[in-house]
TIKE-676389 format. One record per residue (C-alpha): x, y, z; residue number from 1; residue in three letters. Coordinates in pm, 1 decimal. Each point is the difference from the previous one (the first is absolute). Example, Ala and Ser with C-alpha at 12.3 -4.5 7.8 and 13.67 -1.06 7.14 Angstrom:
2
((1230.0; -450.0; 780.0); 1; "ala"),
((137.0; 344.0; -66.0); 2; "ser"),
***
This chain:
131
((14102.6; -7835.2; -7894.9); 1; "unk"),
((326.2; -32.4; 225.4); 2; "unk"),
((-1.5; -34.9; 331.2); 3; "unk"),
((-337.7; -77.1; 85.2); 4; "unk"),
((-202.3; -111.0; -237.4); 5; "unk"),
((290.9; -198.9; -171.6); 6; "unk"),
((-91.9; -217.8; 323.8); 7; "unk"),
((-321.0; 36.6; -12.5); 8; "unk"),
((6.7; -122.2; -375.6); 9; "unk"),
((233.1; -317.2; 142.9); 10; "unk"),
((-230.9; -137.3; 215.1); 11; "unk"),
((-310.7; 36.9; -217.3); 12; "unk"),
((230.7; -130.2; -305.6); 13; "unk"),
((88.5; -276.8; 181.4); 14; "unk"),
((-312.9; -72.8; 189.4); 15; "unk"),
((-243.9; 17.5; -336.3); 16; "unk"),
((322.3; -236.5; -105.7); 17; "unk"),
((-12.2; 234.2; -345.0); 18; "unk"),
((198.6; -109.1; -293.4); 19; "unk"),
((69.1; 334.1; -157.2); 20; "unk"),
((347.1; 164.3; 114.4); 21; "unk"),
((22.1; 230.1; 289.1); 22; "unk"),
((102.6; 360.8; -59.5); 23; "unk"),
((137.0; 262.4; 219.8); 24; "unk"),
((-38.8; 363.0; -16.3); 25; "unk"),
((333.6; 216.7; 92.5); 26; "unk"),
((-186.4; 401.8; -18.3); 27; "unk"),
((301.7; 184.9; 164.3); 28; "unk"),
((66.9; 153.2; -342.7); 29; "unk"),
((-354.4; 124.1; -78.3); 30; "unk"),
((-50.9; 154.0; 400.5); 31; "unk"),
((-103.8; 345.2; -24.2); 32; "unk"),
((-73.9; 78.8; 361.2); 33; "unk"),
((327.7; -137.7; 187.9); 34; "unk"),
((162.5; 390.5; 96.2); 35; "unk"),
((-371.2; 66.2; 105.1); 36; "unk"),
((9.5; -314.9; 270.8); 37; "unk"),
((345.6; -31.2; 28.5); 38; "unk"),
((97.3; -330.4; -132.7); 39; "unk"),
((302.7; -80.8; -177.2); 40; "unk"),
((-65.9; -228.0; -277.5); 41; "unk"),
((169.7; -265.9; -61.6); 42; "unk"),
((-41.0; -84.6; -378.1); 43; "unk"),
((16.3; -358.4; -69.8); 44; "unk"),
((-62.8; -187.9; -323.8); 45; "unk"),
((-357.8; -190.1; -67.9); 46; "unk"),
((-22.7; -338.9; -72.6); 47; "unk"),
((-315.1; -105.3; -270.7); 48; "unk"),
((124.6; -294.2; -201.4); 49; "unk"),
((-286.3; -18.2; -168.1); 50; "unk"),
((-177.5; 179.9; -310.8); 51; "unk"),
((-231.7; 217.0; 152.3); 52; "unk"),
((-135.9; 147.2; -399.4); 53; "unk"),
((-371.1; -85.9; 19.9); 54; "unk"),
((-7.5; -178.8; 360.6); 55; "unk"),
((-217.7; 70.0; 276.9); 56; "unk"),
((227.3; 120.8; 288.6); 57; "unk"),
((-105.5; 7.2; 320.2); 58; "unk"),
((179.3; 245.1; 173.4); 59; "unk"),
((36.0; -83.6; 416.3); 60; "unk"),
((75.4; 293.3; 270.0); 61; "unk"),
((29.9; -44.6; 355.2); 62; "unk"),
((-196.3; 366.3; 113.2); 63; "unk"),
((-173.1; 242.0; -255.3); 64; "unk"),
((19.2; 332.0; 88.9); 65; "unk"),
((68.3; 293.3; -219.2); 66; "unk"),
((-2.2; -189.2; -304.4); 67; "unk"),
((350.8; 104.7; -59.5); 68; "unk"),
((166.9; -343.1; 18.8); 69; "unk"),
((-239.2; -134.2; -253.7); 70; "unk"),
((115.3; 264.0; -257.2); 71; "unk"),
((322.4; -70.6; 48.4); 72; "unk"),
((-75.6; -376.7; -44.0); 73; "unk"),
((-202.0; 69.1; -331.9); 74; "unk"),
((266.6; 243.0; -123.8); 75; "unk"),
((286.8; -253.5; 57.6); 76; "unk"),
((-281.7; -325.2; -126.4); 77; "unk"),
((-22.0; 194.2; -325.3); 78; "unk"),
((394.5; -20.7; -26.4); 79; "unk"),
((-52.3; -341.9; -72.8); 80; "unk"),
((-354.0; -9.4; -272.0); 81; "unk"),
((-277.7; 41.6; 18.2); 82; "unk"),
((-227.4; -191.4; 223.1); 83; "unk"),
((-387.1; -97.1; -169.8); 84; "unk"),
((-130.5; 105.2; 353.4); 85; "unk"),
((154.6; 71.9; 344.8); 86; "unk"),
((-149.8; -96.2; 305.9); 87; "unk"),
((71.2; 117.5; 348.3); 88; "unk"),
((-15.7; -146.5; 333.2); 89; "unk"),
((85.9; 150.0; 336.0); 90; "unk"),
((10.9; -158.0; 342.0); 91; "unk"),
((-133.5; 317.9; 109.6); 92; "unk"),
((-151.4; 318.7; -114.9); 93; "unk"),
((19.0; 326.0; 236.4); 94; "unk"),
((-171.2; 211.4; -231.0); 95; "unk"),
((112.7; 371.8; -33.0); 96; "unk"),
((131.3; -0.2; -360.8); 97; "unk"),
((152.4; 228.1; -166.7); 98; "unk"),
((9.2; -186.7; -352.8); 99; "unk"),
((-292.6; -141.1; -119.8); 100; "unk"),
((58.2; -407.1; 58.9); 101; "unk"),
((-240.7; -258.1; 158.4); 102; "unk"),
((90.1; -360.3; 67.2); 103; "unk"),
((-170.4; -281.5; -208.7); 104; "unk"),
((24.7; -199.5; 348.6); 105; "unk"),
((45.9; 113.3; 346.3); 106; "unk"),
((55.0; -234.5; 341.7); 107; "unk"),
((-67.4; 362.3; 225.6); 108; "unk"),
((-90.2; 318.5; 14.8); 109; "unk"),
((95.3; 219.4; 267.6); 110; "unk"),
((-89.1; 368.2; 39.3); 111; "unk"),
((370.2; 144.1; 180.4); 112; "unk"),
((78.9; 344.4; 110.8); 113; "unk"),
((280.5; 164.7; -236.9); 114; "unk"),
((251.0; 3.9; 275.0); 115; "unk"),
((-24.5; -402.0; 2.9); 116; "unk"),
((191.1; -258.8; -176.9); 117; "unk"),
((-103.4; -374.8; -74.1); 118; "unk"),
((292.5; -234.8; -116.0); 119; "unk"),
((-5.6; -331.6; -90.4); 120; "unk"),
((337.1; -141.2; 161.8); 121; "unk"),
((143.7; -364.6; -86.4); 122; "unk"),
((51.9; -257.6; -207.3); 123; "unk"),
((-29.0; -204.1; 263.9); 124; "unk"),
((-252.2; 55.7; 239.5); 125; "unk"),
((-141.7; 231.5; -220.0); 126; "unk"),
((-170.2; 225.7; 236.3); 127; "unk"),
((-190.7; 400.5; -26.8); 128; "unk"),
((97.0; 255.5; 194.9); 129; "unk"),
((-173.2; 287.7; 58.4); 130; "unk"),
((214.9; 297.8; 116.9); 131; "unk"),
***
């Protein structure tokens, strides 16, 4: 999923040296909470050059929070086929969801106020920061 776990997904992609393509994740388009937080999307196309009918995907985030951004990801996935199985993995989980989602595989969970943010900045250092 862009920003984030696109990089996240690079470095593990690259490190596990994986032979299957590498897919991005543009959810702009399937957003339903950007008036709420006041973001202004920035709709951008995804890239998946491969045929993702009957696949195992795994699905990378940088923080999972509300579950919203994995919606969004399966809603705009599904655009695309349909996926045997989808797999998600977060860098970290904060809890407090309001969609039901849990990560396949976690790196941290952290247990934040609601008034705090945790971003995962980069591409290069890539670095959390908790705000």
């Amino acid at each position: 999923v862009e920003t984030g776990g696109a990089w996240i997904a690079q470095r593990l992609h690259q490190h596990f040296d994986l032979a299957s393509p590498l897919c991005t994740i543009n959810i702009s388009f399937y957003r339903d909470d950007f008036s709420m937080v006041g973001l202004h999307p920035s709709v951008g196309p995804s890239h998946i050059p491969a045929d993702i009918d009957d696949a195992t995907v795994i699905l990378v985030d940088d923080v999972l929070y509300t579950g919203r951004t994995v919606r969004a990801a399966l809603n705009e996935l599904f655009d695309y086929g349909r996926p045997a199985a989808v797999r998600l993995g977060v860098l970290v989980d904060r809890g407090c969801r309001e969609l039901p989602f849990a990560a396949d595989a976690t790196g941290l969970n952290l247990d934040l106020a609601g008034d705090h943010q945790i971003k995962l900045t980069g591409p290069d250092p890539l670095q959390l920061v908790l705000r």
